[in-house]
N, CA, C and O of each residue as an XYZ file, in Angstrom:
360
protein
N     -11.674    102.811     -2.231
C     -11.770    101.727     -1.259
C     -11.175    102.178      0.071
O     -10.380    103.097      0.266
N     -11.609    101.518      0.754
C     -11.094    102.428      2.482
C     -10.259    100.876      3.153
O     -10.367     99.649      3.174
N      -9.361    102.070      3.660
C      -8.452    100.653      4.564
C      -9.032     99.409      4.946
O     -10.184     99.567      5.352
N      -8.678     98.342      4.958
C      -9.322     97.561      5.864
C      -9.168     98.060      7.880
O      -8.552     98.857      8.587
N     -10.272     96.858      8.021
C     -10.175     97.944      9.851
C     -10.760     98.725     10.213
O     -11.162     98.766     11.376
N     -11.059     99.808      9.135
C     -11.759    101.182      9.468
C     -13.092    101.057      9.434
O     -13.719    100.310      8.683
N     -13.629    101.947     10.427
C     -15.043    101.845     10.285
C     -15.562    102.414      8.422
O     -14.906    103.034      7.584
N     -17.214    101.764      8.361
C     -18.292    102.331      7.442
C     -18.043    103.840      7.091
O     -17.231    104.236      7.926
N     -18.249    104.483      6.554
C     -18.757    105.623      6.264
C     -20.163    106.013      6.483
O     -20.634    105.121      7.188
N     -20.934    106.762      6.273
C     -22.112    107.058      6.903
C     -23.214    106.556      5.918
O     -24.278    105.976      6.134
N     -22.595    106.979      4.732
C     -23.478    106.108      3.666
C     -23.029    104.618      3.682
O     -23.962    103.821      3.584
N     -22.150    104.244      3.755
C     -22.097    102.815      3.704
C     -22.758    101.747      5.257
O     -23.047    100.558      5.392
N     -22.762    102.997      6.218
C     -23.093    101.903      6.857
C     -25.033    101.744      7.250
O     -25.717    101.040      7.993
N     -25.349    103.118      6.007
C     -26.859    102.910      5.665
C     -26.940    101.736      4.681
O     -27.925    100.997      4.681
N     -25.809    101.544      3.764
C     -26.299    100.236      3.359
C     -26.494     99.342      3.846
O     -27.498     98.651      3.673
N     -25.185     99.012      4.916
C     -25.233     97.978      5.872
C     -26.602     97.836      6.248
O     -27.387     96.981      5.837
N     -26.853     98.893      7.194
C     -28.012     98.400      8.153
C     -29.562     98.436      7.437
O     -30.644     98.204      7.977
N     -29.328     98.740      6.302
C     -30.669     98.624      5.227
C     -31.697     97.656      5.818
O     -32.866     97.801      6.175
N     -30.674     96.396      5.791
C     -31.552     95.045      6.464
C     -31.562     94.919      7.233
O     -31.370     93.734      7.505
N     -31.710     95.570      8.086
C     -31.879     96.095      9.672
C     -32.461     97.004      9.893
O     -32.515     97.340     11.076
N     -33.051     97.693      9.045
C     -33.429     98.613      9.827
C     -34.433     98.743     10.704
O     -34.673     99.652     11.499
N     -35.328     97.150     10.344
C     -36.509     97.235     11.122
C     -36.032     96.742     12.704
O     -34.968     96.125     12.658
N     -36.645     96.898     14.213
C     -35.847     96.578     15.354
C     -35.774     95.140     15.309
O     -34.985     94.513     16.016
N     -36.927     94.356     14.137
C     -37.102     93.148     14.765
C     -35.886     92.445     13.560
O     -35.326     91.389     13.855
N     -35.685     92.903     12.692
C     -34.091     92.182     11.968
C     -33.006     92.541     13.193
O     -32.442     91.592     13.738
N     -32.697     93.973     13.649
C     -31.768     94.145     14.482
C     -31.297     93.654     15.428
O     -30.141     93.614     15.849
N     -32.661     93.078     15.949
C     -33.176     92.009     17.483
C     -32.549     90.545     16.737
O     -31.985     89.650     17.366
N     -32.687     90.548     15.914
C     -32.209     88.808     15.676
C     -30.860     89.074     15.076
O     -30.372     87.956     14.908
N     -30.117     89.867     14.720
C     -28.545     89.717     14.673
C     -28.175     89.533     15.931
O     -27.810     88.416     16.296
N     -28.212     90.670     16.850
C     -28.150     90.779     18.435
C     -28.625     89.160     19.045
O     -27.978     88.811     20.033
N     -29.696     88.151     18.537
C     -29.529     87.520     19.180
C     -28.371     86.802     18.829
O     -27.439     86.608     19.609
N     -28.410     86.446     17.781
C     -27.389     85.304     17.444
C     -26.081     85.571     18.048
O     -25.267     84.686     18.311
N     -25.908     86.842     18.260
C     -24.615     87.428     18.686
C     -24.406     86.662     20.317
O     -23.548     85.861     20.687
N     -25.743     87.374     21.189
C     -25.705     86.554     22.477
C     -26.001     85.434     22.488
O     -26.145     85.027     23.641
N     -26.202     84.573     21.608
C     -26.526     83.139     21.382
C     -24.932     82.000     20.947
O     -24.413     80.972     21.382
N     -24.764     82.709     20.175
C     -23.503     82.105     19.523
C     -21.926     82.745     19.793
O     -20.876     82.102     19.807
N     -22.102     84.177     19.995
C     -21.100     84.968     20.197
C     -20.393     85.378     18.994
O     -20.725     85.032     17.860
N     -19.216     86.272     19.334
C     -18.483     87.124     18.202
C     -17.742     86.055     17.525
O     -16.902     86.445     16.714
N     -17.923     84.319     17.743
C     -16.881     83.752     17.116
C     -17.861     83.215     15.789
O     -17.358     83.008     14.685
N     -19.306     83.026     16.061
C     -20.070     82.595     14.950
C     -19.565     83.239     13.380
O     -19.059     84.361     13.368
N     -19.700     82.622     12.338
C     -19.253     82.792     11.403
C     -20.275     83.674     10.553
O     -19.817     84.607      9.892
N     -21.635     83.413     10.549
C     -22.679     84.822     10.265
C     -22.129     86.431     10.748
O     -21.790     87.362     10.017
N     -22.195     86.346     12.638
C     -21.491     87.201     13.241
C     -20.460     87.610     12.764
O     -20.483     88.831     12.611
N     -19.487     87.096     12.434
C     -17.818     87.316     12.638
C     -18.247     87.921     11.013
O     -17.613     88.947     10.769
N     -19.265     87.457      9.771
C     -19.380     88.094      8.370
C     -19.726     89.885      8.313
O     -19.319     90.777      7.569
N     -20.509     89.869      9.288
C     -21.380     91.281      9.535
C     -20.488     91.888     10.145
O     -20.477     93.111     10.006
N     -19.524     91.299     10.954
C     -18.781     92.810     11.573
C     -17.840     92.219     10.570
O     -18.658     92.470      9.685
N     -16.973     91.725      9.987
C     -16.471     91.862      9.330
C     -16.456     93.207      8.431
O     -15.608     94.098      8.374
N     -17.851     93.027      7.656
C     -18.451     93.815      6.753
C     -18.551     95.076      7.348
O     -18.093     96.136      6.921
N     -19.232     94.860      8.439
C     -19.013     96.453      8.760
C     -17.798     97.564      9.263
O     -17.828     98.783      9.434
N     -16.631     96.452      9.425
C     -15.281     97.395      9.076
C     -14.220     96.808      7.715
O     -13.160     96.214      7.911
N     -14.659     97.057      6.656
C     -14.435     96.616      5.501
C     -13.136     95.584      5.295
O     -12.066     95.627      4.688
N     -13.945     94.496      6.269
C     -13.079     92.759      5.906
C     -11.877     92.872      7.192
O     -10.969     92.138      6.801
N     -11.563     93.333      8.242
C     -11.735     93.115      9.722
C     -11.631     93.690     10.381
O     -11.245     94.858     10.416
N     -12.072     92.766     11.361
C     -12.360     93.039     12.522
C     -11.588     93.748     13.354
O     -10.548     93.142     13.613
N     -11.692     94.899     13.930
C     -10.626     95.861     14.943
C     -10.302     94.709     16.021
O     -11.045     93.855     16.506
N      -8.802     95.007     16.250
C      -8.575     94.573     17.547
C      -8.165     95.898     18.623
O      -7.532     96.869     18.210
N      -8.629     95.766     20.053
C      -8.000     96.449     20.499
C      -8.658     97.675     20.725
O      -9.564     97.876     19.917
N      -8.464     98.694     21.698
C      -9.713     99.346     22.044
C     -10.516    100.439     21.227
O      -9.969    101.479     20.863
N     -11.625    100.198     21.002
C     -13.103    100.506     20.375
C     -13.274    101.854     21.111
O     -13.512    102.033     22.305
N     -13.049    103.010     19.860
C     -13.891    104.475     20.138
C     -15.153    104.482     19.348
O     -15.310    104.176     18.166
N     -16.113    104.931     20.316
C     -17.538    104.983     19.704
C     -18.124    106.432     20.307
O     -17.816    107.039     21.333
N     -19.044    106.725     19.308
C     -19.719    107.960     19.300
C     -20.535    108.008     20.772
O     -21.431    108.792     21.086
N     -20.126    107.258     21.329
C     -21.138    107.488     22.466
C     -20.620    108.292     23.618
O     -19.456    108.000     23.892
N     -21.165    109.245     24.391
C     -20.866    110.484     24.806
C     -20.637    110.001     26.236
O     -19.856    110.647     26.934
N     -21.283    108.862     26.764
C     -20.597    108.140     28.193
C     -20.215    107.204     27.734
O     -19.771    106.506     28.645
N     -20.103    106.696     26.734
C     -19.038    104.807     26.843
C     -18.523    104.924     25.492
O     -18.774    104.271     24.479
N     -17.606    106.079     25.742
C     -16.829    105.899     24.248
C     -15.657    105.258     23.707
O     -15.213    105.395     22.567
N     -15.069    104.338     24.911
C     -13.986    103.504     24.655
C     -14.687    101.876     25.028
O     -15.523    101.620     25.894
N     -14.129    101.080     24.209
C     -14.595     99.639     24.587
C     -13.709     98.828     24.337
O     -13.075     99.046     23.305
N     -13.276     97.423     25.293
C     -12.246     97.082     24.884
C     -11.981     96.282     23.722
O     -10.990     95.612     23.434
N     -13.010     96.474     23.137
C     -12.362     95.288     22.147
C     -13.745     95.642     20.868
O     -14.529     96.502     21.267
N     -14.016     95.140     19.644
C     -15.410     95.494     19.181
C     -16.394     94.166     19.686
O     -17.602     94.305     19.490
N     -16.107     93.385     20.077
C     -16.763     92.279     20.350
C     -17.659     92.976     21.293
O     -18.744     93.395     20.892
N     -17.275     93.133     22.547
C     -17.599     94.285     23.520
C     -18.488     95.111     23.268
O     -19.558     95.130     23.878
N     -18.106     96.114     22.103
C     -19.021     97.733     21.955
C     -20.196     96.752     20.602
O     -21.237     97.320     20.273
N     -19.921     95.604     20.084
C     -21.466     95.169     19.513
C     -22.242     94.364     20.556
O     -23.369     93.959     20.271
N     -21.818     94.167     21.485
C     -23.118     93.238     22.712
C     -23.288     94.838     23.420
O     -24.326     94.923     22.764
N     -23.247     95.666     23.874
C     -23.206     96.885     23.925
C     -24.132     97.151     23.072
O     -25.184     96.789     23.598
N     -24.377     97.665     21.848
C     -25.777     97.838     21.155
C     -26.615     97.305     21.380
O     -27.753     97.740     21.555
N     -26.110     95.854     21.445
C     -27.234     94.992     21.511
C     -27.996     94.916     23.150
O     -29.076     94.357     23.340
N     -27.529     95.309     23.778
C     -28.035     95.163     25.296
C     -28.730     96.679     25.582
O     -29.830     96.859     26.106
N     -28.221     97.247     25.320
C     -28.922     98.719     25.076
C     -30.013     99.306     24.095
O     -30.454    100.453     24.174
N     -30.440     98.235     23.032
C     -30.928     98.713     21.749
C     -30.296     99.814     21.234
O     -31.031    100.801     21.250
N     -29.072    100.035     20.728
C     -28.405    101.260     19.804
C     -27.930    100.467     19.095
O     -26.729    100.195     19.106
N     -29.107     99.739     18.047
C     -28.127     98.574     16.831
C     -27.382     99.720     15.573
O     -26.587     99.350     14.710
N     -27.822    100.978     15.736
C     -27.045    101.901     14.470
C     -26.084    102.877     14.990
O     -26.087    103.999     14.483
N     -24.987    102.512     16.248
C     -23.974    103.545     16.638
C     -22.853    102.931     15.921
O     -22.700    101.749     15.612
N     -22.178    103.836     15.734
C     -21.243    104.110     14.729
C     -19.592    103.942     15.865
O     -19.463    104.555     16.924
N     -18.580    103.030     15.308
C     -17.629    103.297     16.449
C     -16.593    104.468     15.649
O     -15.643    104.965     16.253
């Protein structure tokens, strides 16, 4: 079992995004996200899930080679979502 907090692993976060993988599931997490925000309780389940039961506080390193700090994860997931990169890894 991995800390809570910590990101997926690479296989786990192919499980995650299993149901996502198509753009148009990805497109409707992302909306709800800009619809409802990081406080929605769907939202707040999925990132939950995707750092095994919570949520990081506090600043977000991501694989991304120009925006690899973010302040917060709330932040670096509207960030995927505004960019289409629903599978970057922080």
């Amino acid at each position: 079992a991995q800390q809570p907090g910590t990101p997926l692993s690479d296989e786990e976060y192919s499980q995650f995004f299993r149901f996502l993988q198509t753009a148009r599931r990805a497109n409707t997490a992302c909306l709800l996200r800009m619809l409802y925000g990081c406080q929605y309780p769907l939202v707040q389940r999925l990132d939950e899930y995707e750092n095994h039961g919570v949520i990081p506080e506090g600043p977000i390193c991501s694989e991304l080679p120009k925006s690899p700090i973010f302040p917060d994860f709330c932040t670096f997931s509207f960030y995927r979502c505004t960019k289409k990169k629903y599978f970057i890894k922080v």
